[in-house]
N, C-alpha and C positions, 0 to 999 in steps of 0.2 A: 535393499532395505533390510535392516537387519534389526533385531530386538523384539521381532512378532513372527510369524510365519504365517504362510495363507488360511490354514484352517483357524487359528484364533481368530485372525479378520473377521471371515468369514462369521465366524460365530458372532462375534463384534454388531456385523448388521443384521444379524436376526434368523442368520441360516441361509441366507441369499450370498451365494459368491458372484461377485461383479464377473464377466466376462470381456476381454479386450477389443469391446467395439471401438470398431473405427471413430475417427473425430466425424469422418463425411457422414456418417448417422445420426448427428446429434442433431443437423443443423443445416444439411441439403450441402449438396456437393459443389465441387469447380469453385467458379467466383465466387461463392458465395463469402462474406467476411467471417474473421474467426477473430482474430485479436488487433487493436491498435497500443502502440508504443512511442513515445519520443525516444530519438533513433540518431545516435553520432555517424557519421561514414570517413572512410580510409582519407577524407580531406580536411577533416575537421568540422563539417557543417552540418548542421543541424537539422532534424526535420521531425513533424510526426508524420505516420506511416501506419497506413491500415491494411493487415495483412490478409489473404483469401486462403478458403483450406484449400486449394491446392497450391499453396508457397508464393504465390503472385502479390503483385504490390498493387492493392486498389486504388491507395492515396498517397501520395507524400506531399506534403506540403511542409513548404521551406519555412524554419522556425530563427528568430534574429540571434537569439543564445542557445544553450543546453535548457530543455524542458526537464521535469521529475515524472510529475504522476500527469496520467491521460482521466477525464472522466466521461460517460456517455451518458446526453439527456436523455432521461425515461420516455421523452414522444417525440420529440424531432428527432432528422439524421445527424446528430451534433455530436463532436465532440471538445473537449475542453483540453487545450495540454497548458501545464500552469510550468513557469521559470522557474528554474532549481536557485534556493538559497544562495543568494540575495538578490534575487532577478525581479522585475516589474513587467512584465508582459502575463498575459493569461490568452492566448490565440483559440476565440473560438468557433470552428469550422466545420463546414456542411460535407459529410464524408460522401455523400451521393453526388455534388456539381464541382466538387475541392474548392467551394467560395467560403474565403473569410467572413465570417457572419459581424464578427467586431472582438476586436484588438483591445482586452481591456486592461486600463493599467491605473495602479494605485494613486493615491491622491502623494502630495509631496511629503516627503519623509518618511514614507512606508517603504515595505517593498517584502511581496509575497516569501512565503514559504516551502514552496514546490507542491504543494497541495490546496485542490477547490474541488467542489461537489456539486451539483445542481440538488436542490430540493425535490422532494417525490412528487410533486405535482409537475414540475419543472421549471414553475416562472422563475423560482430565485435562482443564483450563481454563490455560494458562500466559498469564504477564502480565511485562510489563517494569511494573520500580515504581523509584521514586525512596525509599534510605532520606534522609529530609533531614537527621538530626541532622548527617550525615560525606557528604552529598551523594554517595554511591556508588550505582551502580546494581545492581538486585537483578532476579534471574530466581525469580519465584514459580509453582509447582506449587500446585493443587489440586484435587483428588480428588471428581467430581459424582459418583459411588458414597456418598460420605462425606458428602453435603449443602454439598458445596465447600467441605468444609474444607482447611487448606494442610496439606498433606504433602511441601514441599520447597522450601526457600529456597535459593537459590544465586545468586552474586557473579556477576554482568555483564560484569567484567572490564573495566567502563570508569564512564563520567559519562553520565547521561542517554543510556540504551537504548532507541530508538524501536521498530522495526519490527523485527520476531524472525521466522524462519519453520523447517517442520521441513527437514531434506536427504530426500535418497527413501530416506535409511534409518529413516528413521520414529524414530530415538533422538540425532539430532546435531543440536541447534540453532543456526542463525547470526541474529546479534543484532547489528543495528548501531546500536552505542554513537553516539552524537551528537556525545559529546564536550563540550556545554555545559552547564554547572551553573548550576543555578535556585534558588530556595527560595519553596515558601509564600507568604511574606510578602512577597518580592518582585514576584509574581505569574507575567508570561511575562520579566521583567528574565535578559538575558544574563550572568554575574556573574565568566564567566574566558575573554573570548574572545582574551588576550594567552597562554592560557597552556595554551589546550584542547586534545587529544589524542582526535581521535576515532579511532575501531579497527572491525575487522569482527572478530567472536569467535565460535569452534565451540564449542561445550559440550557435555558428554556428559547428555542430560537427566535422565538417572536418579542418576547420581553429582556433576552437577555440575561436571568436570572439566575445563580450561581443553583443550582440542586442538589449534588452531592461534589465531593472531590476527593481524591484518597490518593496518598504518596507512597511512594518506596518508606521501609525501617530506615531514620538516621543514619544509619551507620552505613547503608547503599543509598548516598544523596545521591553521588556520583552514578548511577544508573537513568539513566535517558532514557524517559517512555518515548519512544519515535512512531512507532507503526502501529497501525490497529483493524481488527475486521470486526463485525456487529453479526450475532444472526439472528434467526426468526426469534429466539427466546431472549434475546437482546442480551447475551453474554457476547463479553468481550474479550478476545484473544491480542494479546500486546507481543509485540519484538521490542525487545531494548537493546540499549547500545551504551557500553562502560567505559567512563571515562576514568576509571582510578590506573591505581597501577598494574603494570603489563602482566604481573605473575599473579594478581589475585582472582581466584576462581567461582565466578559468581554466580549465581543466576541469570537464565538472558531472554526467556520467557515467562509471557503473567500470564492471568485470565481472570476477571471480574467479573461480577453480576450486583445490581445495587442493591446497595446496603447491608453490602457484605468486606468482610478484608481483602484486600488487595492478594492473590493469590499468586504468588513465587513458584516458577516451576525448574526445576535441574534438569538434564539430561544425564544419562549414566556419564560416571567424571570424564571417561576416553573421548566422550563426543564434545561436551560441557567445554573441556580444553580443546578442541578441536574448532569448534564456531568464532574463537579467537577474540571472545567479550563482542561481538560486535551481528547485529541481527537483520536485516535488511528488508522484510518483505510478511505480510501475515495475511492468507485467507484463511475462509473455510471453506469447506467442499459444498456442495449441493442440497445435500444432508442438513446442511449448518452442525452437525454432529464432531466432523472432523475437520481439525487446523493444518495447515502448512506454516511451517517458519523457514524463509530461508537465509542463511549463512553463507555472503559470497566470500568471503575473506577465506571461511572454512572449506571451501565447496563443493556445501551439502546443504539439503533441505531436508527439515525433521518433520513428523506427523505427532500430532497430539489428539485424547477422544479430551473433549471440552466436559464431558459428563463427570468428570474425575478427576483429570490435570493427566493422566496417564502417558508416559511417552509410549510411542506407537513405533517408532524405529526410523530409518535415515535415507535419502537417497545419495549419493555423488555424482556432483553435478559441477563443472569446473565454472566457477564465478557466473553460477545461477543466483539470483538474485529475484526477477520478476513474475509474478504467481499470478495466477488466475484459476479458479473452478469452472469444469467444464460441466455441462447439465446432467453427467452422471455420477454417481455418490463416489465419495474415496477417489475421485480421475483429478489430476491438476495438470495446467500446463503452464512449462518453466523455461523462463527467457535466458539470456545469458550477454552477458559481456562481450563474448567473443561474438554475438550475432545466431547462437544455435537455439533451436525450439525445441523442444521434448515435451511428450505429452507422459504423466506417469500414472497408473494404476495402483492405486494400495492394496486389493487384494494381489492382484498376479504377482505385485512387485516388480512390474515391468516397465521399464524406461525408454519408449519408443520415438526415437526421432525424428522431427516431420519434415520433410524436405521442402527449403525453400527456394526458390528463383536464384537460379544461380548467379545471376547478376546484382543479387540481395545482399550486399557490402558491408553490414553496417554494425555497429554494436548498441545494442539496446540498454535503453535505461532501465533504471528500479525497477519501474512498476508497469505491469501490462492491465489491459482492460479487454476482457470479451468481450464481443461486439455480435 
């Protein structure tokens, strides 16, 4: 990590320097579960997979495509892995028996966005979906009291809505629209990146109600709000992803609070050029104080204090990509491509890798989920 050293951290949280406790402290040792992930292997096949801190595989259960994003119900042993753009499947499964609880899938002419969330109470399941006939994107309600039937469609208020999360009022959803249109047929083909408008949108979930929305300046239409995280004071930390041209050097991190401007973050220019226009992944720590963004293209993940936009410094991480906050301030744990875990400390600046099941083959997707 570089661009802070331990004692500013340090001062950062208050004069408490973190200490490099183990993960098996956080959360009870052995089997206990630590993170789940949709998970490629050396044959091509697909799975989610719940992983135990001692590197062991609790679950895998076999998935029909490539999954994105995993989510866990707040009260059952559930988890959700939703089909990566332009998939139709949402498998969702009892991590305690590995039984399919139910297989849900879009009504005809939709087809998910690699991202769904259960509701803080947990009856609903919400999904960003694609309607393709008018390429608009749709915010879908359904009701697991009701056998996941949908009980509420509502407008996106943009083009292709990736990453949705709730605010800490458990009823206002923010959705970051992407801004690029796709179709079907076209497969992942970009189809209006001269003309794209991506937006950050509140919604009221129950009514559907447009609240606020705020875009990139003009002149970065072409920046793709993709990823996002919420915390207790309901700011929001964004990852974007640039679709202009290869040499322009933009911003690739935001952070909002409503009703306020849209806040643009740079990293010093070495790293800025280095993350390669391209962002993949946003929490925050424990705290909700501190952001992780990570850069698998670059491969590094950067720290931000939310309180300022401040860059905090970087880790190298080769095609890390999927974040998780572990239950201690400043600690994140980061998946990889290759199949590697790391668990990293922002004070120590220490990148400690967690050993898993040697027989553990697989390369993981985006995004992980503490479990």
């Amino acid at each position: 990590m570089t661009g802070i050293n331990r004692r500013q951290f340090s001062l950062l949280l208050g004069g408490v320097l973190i200490s490099p406790t183990l993960l098996a402290q956080t959360g009870g040792a052995g089997r206990a579960p630590l993170f789940a992930s949709a998970a490629t292997d050396r044959n091509g096949l697909h799975h989610l997979q719940m992983v135990a801190q001692d590197g062991s595989v609790l679950l895998d259960h076999p998935l029909p495509q490539r999954a994105h994003h995993v989510d866990l119900h707040p009260t059952q042993p559930w988890l959700a892995a939703v089909a990566r753009r332009p998939g139709r499947y949402i498998d969702v499964v009892d991590y305690n028996s590995g039984a399919l609880i139910q297989r849900v899938e879009p009504d005809a002419g939709r087809h998910f966005y690699g991202h769904a969330i259960f509701s803080a109470n947990g009856r609903y399941l919400i999904s960003c979906e694609n309607n393709v006939a008018d390429g608009q994107g749709r915010i879908t309600v359904r009701d697991i009291e009701q056998e996941f039937s949908k009980v509420a469609d509502h407008p996106s208020y943009g083009v292709g809505p990736h990453e949705l999360a709730l605010m800490a009022d458990a009823k206002t959803l923010v959705v970051a629209n992407g801004g690029i249109l796709t179709h079907p047929d076209r497969g992942r083909d970009k189809l209006n990146l001269d003309s794209m408008r991506p937006s950050l949108a509140y919604i009221d979930l129950h009514s559907g109600e447009l609240l606020e929305q705020v875009e990139p300046p003009a002149e970065l239409h072409q920046l793709s709000i993709r990823h996002l995280d919420v915390n207790a004071d309901s700011k929001v930390v964004i990852a974007l992803q640039y679709q202009g041209a290869k040499y322009d050097d933009v911003p690739l991190v935001a952070m909002h609070q409503r009703g306020q401007a849209l806040q643009l973050l740079r990293a010093p220019d070495n790293v800025n050029r280095a993350m390669k226009q391209y962002c993949g992944s946003a929490r925050f720590d424990a705290s909700g104080r501190y952001a992780a963004i990570s850069s698998p293209r670059g491969d590094l993940v950067t720290f931000w204090d939310s309180r300022d936009g401040q860059y905090l410094g970087q880790c190298k991480t080769r095609d890390g990509c999927g974040l998780a906050a572990t239950t201690l301030p400043g600690e994140f744990l980061i998946s990889t491509g290759s199949g590697r875990l790391y668990r990293f400390d922002m004070a120590s600046q220490n990148r400690q890798r967690i050993k898993l099941d040697a027989n553990l083959s697989v390369a993981w997707d985006n995004h992980m989920t503490l479990v």
